[in-house]
N, C-alpha and C positions, 0 to 999 in steps of 0.2 A: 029232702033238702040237699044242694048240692053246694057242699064246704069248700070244693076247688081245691080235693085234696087228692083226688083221684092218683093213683098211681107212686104216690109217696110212702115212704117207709116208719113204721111205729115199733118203739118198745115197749109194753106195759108191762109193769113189774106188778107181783101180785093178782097175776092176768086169770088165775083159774078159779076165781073166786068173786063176789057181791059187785062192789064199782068197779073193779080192778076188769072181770068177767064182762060188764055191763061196756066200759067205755071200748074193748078189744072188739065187741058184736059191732061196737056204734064205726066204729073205722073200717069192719071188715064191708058192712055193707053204703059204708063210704067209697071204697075202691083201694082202698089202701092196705098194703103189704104187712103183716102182723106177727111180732115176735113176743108169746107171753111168756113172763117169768114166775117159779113159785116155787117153793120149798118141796113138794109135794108131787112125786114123778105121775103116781097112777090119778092125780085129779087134776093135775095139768094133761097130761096126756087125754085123758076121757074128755074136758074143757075143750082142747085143739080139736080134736073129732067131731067134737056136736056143734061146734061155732063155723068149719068146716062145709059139714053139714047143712046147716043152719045156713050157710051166708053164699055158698059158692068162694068163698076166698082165699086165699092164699094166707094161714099162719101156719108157724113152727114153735114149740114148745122148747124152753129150754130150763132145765134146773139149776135152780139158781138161789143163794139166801142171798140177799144183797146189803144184809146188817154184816156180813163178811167181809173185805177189801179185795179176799183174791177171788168171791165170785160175782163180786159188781164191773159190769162190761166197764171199758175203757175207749177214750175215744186217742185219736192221734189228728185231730183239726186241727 
């Protein structure tokens, strides 16, 4: 199915694990650019490798709690 999201940019938070994991596969083989966030470096990291794998896509892993203020991303819109 083609969402018409092609070439757009995603952050899932929660991204190395169940839905969080699920919806990051569903946008990488969308076409979309993928940045997962998760508590957890070595299951985030191994997560980015096999979705990588897995999809031909472009994500980057970054550690992150985001029940923290100073490591939930910010925007400047």
């Amino acid at each position: 199915m083609d969402l018409g999201i092609k070439g757009r940019s995603a952050i899932v938070t929660g991204g190395s694990r169940g839905i969080g994991r699920e919806t990051a596969r569903q946008f990488l083989e969308e076409g979309v650019r993928v940045t997962i966030c998760g508590r957890n470096k070595d299951t985030l990291e191994k997560t980015r490798d096999e979705l990588a794998k897995a999809t031909g896509g472009e994500i980057q892993a970054v550690v992150a709690d985001t029940t923290k203020e100073a490591d939930a991303p910010s925007t400047s819109w």
